[in-house]
DOKOLKE-215226 format. One record per atom (N, C-alpha, C): residue in three letters; x, y, z. Coordinates in steps of 0.1 Angstrom, whole numbers, padded with zeros to 4 digits, always signed. Layout:
ALAXYZ
...
***
This chain:
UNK+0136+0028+0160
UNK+0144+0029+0147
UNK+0143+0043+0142
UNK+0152+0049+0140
UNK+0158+0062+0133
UNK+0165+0067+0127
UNK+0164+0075+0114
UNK+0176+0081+0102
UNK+0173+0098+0108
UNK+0183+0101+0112
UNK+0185+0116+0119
UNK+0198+0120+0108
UNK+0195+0135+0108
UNK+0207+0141+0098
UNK+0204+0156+0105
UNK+0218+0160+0108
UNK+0217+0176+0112
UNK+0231+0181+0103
UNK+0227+0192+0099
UNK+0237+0200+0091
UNK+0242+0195+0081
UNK+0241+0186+0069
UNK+0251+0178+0063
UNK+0252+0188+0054
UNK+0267+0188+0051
UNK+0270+0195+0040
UNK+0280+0187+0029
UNK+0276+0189+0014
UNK+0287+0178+0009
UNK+0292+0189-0004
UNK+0307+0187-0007
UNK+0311+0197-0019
UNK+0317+0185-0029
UNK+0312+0178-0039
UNK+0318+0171-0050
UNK+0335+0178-0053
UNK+0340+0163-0056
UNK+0358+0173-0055
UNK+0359+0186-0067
UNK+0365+0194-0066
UNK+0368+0203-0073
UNK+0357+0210-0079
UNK+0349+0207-0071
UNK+0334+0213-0075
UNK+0334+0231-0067
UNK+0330+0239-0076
UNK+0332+0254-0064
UNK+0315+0256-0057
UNK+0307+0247-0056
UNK+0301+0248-0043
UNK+0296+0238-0038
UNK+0288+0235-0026
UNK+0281+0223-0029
UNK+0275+0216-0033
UNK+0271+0204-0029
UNK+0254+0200-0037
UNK+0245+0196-0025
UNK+0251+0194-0012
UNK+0243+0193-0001
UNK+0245+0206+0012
UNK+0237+0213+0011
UNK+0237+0223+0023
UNK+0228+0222+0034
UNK+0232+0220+0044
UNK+0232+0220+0058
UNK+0215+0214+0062
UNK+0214+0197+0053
UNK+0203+0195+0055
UNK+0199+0190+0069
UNK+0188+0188+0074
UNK+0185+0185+0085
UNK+0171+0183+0082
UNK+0166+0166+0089
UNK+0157+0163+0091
UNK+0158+0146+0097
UNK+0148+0142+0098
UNK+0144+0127+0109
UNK+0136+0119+0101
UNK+0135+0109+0101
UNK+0126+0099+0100
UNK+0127+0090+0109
UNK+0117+0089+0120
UNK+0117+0080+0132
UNK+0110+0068+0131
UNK+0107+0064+0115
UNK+0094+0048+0118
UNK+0104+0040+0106
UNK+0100+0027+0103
UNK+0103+0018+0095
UNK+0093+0022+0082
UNK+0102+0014+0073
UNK+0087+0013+0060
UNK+0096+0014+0047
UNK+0088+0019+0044
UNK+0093+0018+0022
UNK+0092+0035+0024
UNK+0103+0041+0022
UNK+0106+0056+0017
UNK+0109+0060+0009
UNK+0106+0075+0003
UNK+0113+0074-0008
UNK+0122+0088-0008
UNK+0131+0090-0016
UNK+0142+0099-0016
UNK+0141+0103-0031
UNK+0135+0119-0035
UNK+0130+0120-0046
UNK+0138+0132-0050
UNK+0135+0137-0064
UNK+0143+0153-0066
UNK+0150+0148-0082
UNK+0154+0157-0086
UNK+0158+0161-0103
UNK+0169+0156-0102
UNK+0178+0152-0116
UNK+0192+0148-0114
UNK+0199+0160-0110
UNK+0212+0151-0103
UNK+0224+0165-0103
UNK+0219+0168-0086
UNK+0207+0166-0079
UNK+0208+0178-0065
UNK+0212+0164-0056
UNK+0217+0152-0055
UNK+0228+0148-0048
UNK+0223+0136-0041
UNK+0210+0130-0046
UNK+0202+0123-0042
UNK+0211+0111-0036
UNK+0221+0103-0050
UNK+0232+0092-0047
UNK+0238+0094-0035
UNK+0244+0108-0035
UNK+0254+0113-0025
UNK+0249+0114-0008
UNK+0233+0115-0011
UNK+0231+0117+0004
UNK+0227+0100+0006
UNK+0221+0092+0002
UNK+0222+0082+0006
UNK+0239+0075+0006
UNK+0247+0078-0001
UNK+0253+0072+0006
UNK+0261+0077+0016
UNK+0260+0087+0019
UNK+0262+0096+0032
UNK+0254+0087+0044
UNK+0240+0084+0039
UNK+0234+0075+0051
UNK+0237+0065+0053
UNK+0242+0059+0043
UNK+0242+0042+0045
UNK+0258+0042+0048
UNK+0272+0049+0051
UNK+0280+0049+0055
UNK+0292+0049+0045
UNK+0285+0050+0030
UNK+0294+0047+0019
UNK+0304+0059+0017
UNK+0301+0069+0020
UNK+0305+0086+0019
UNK+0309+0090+0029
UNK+0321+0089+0033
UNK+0324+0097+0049
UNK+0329+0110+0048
UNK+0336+0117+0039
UNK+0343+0128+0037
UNK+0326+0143+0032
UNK+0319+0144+0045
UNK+0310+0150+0045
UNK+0311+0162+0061
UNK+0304+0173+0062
UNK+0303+0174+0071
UNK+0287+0177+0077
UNK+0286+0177+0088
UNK+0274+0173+0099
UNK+0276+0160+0107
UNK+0263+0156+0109
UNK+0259+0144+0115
UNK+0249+0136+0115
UNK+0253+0123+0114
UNK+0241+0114+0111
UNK+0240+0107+0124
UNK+0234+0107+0129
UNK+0219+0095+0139
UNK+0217+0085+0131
UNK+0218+0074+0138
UNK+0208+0059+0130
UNK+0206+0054+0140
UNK+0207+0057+0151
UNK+0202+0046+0164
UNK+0204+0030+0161
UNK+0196+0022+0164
UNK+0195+0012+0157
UNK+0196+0003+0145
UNK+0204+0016+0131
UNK+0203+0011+0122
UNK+0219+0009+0119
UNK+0225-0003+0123
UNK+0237-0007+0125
UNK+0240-0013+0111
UNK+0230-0019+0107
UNK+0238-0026+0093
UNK+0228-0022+0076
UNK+0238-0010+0075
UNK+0228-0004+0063
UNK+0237-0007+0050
UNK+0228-0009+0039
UNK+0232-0009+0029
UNK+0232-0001+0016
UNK+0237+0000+0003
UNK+0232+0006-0006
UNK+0236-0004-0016
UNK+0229+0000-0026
UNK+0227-0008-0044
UNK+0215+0001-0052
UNK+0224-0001-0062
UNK+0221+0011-0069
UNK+0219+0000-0084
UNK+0215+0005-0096
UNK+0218+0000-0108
UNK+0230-0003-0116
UNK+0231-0009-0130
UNK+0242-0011-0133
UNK+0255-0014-0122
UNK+0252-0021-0110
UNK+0258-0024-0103
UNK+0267-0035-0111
UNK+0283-0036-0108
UNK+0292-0046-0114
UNK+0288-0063-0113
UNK+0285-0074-0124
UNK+0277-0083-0117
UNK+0289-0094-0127
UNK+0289-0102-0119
UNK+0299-0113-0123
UNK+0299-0120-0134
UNK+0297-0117-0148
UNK+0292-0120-0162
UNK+0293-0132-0168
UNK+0309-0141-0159
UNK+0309-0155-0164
UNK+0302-0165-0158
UNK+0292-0158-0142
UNK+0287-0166-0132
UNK+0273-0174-0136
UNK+0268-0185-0132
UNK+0257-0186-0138
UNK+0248-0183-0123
UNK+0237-0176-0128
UNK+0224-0170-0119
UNK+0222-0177-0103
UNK+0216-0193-0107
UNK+0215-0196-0100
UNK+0225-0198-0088
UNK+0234-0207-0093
UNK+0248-0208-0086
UNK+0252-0197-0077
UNK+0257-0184-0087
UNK+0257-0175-0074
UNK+0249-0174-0067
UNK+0237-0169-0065
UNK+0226-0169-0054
UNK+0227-0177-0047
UNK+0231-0186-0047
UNK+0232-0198-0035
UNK+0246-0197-0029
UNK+0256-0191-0037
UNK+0266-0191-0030
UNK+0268-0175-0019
UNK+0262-0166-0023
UNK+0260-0155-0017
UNK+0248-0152-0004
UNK+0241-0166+0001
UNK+0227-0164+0005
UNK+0229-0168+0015
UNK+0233-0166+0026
UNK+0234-0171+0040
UNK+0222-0184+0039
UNK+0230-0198+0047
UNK+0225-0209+0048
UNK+0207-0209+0053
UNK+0204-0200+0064
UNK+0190-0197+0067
UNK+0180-0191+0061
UNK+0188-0186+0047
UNK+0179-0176+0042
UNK+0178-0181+0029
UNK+0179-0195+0026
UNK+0178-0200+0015
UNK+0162-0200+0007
UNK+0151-0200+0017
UNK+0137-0201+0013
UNK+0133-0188+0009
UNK+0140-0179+0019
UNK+0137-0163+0013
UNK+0146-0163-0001
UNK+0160-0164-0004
UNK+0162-0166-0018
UNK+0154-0167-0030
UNK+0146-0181-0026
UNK+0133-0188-0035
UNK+0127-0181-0038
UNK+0121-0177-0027
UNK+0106-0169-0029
UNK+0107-0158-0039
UNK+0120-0150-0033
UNK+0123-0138-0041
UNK+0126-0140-0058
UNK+0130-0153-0059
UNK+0135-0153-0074
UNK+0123-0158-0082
UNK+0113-0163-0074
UNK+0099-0168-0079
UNK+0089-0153-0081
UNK+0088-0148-0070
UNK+0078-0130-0072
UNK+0087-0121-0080
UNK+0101-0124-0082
UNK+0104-0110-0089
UNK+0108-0118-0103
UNK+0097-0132-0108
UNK+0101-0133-0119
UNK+0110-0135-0126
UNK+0119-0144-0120
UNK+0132-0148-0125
UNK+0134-0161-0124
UNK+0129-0172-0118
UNK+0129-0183-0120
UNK+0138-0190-0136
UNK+0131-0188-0144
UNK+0133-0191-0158
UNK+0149-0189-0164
UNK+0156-0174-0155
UNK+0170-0170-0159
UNK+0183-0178-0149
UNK+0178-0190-0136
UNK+0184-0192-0125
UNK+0198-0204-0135
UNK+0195-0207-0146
UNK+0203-0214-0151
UNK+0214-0209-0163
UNK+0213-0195-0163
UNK+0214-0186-0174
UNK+0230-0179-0167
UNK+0240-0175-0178
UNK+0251-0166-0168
UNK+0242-0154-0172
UNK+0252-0142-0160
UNK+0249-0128-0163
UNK+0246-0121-0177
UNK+0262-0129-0178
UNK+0261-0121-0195
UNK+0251-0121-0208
UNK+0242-0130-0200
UNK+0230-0136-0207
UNK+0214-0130-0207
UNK+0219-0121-0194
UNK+0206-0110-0189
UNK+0200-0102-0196
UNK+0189-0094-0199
UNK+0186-0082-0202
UNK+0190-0073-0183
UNK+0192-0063-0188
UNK+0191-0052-0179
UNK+0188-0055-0167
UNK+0171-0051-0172
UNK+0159-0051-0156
UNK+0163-0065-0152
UNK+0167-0078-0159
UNK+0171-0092-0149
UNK+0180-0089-0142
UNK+0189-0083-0149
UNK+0203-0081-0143
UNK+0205-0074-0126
UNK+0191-0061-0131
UNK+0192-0054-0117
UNK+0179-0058-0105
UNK+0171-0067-0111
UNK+0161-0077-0105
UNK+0173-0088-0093
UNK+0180-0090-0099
UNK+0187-0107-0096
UNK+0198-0094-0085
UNK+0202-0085-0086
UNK+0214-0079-0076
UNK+0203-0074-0063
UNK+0194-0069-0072
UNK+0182-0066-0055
UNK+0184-0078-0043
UNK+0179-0092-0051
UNK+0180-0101-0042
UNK+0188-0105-0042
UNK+0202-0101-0044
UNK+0217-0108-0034
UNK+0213-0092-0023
UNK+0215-0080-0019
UNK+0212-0075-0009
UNK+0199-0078+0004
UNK+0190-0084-0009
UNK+0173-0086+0001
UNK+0178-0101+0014
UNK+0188-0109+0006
UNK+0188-0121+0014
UNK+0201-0118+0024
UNK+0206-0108+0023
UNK+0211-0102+0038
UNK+0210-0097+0048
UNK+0218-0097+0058
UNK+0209-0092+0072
UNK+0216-0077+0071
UNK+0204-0072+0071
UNK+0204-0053+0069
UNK+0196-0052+0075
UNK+0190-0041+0084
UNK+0181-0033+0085
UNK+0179-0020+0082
UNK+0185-0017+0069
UNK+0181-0001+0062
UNK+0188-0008+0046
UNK+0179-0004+0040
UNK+0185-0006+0023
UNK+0182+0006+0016
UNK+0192+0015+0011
UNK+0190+0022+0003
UNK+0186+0016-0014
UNK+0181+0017-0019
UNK+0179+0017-0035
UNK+0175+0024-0046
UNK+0191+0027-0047
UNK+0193+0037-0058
UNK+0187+0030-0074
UNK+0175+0039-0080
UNK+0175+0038-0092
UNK+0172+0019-0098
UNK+0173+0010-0084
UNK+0178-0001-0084
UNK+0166-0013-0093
UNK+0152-0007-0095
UNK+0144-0016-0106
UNK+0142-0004-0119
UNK+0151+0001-0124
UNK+0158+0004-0137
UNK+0153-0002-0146
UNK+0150-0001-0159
UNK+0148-0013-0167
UNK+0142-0024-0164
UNK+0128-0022-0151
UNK+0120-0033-0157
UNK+0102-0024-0155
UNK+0096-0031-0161
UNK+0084-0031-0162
UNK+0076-0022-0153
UNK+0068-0016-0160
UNK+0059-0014-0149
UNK+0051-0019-0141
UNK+0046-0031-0144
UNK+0037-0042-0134
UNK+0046-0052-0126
UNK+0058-0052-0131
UNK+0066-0060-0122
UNK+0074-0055-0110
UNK+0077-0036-0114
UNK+0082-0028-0102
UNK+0070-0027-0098
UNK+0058-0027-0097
UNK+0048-0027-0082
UNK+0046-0039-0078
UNK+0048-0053-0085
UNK+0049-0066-0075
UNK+0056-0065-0072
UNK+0069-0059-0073
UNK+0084-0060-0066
UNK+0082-0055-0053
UNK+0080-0043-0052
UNK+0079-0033-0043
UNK+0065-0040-0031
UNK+0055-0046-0038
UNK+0045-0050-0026
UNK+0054-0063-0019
UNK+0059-0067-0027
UNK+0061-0080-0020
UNK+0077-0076-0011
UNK+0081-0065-0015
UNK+0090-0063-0004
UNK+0083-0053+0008
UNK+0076-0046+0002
UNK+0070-0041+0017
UNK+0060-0053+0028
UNK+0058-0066+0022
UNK+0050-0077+0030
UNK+0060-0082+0037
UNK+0073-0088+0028
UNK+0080-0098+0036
UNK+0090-0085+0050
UNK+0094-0072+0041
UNK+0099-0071+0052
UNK+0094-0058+0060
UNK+0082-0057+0068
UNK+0075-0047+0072
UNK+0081-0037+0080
UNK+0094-0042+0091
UNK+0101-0038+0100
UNK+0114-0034+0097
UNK+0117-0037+0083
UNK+0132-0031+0080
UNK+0127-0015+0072
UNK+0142-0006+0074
UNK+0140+0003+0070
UNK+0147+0008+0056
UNK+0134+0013+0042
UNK+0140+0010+0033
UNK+0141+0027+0031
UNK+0150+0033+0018
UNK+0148+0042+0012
UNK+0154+0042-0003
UNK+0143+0047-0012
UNK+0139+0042-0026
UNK+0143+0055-0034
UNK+0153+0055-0040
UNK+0158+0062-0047
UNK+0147+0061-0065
UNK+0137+0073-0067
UNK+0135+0067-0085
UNK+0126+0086-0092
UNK+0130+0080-0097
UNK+0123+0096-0107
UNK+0106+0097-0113
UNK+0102+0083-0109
UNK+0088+0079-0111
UNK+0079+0084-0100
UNK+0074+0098-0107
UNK+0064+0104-0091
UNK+0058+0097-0087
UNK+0050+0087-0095
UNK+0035+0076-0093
UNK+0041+0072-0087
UNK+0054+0066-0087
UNK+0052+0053-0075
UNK+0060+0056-0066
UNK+0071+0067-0062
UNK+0067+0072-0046
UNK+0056+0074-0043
UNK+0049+0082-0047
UNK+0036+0090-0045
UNK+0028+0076-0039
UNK+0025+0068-0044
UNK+0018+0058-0045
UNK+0021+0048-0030
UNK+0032+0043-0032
UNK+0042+0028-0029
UNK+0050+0035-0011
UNK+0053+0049-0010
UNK+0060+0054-0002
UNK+0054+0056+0011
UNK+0057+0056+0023
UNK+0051+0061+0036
UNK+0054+0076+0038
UNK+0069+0077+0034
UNK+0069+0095+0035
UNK+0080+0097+0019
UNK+0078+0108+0015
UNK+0084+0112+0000
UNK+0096+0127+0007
UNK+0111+0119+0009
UNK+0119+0128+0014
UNK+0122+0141-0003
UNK+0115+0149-0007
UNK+0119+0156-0019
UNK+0134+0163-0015
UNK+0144+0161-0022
UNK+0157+0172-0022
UNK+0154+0180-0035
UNK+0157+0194-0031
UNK+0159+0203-0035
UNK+0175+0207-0047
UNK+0173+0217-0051
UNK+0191+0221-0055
UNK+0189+0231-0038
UNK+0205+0231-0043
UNK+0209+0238-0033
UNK+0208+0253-0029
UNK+0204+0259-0041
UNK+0199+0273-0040
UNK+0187+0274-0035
UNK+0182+0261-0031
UNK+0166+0262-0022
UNK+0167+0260-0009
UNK+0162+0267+0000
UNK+0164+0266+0014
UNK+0149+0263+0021
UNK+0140+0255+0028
UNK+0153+0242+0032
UNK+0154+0233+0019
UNK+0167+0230+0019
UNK+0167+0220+0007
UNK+0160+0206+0006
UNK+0153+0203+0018
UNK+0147+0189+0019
UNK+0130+0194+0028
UNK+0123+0188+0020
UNK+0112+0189+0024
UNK+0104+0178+0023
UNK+0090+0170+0032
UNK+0085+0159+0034
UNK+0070+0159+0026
UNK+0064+0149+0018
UNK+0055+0148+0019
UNK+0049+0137+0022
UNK+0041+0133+0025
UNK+0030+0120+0031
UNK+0030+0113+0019
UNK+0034+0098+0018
UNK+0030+0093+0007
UNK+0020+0083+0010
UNK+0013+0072+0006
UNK+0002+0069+0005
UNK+0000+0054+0011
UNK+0015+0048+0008
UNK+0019+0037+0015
UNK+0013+0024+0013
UNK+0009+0020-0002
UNK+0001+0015-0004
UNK+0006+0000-0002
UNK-0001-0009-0002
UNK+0000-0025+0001
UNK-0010-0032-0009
UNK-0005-0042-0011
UNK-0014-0051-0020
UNK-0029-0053-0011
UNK-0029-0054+0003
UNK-0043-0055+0011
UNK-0050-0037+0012
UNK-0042-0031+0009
UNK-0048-0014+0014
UNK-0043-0006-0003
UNK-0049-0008-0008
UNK-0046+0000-0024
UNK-0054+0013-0022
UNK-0046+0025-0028
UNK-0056+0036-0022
UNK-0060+0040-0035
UNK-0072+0052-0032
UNK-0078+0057-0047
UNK-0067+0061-0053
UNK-0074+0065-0068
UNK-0064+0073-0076
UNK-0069+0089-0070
UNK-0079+0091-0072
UNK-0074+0108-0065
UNK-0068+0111-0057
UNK-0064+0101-0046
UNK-0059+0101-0032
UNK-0041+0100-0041
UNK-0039+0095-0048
UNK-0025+0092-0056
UNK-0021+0105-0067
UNK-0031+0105-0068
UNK-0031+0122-0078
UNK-0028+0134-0072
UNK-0029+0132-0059
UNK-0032+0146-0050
UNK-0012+0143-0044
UNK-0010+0137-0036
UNK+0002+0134-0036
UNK+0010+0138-0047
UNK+0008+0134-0058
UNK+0018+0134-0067
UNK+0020+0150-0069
UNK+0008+0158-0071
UNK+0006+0172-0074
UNK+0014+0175-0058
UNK+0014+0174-0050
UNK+0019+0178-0035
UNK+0040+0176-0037
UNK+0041+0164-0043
UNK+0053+0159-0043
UNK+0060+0170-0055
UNK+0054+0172-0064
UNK+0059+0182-0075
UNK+0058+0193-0077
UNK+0053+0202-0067
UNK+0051+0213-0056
UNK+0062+0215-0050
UNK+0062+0204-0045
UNK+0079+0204-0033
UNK+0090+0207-0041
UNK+0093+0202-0054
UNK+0104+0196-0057
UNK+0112+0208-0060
***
């Protein structure tokens, strides 16, 4: 399984330069990733350059095996007259009904499954759209910005309990929170602006798991490494 990119270049319309120049790099393993950097240097745009959503780019992308990629991002459009639970069951492929459960049980939403959208705070709102993509068959999810508005102790149960159930799928984690790339990530893809050459640079993230929690110095030193890069 591999996310390959050689030369991408991307120019926003009527924009007079670009915001992606001629990146080039690999990621050859599975895992929780993350895709880090300031607003504005194109973070949105290269994932969805990866996941297939952006075609009017130039270079090339590699995915070998990664045939069915997705993206979701926040404030995603959500059906406001729908009630919670109902949809989820109608969007959940028949097999994947116990993975549904589970997910609405650990990311703390049980309580809203009778509730419409329009009824949400926020972080429920973009909690509940995670899992209509989690109970699909993907193997690469981009997630943009996508646990927005919720908690701090509940984006690192979110995040363990998606790196348990899906060890072999390939994620990449769009968020502006150094600690928890730094922390949560196997590798921290930093993008650059474009007046930096190379504009994408890697650092080791720490890859933590609810069974392998690493020190804090070991999380502190990353983060200082990740904000170095940036």
């Amino acid at each position: 399984m591999k996310l390959e990119c050689r030369n991408i270049t991307y120019r926003y319309q009527n924009a007079e330069h670009p915001v992606l120049v001629g990146l080039t790099f690999k990621i050859d393993h599975p895992g929780f990733h993350a895709l880090f950097g300031p607003s504005g240097v194109g973070k949105t745009s290269l994932a969805k350059i990866l996941t297939g959503n952006l075609p009017d780019f130039a270079g090339e992308v590699s995915t070998d095996d990664l045939n069915r990629r997705l993206f979701t991002y926040n404030f995603e459009r959500l059906p406001d007259w729908s009630v919670v639970g109902r949809h989820l069951e109608k969007i959940t492929p028949p097999d994947r009904t116990g993975l549904k459960d589970e997910l609405v049980d650990a990311f703390g939403l049980a309580e809203v499954a009778g509730k419409r959208f329009s009824n949400l705070s926020l972080g429920q709102k973009n909690r509940i759209n995670l899992i209509r993509y989690l109970v699909q068959d993907f193997n690469m999810l981009a997630m943009d910005e996508s646990l927005a508005n919720v908690d701090e102790p509940m984006r690192e149960a979110i995040i363990l309990k998606i790196k348990a159930l899906f060890p072999e799928k390939f994620f990449l984690y769009i968020s502006h929170n150094v600690l928890e790339v730094s922390k949560f990530c196997r590798r921290v893809l930093v993008l650059r602006d474009a007046a930096k050459q190379p504009q994408t640079l890697f650092v080791a993230g720490r890859d933590a798991t609810a069974q392998r929690p690493p020190e804090t110095a070991e999380v502190e030193k990353t983060m200082l490494e990740v904000m170095n890069a940036s």
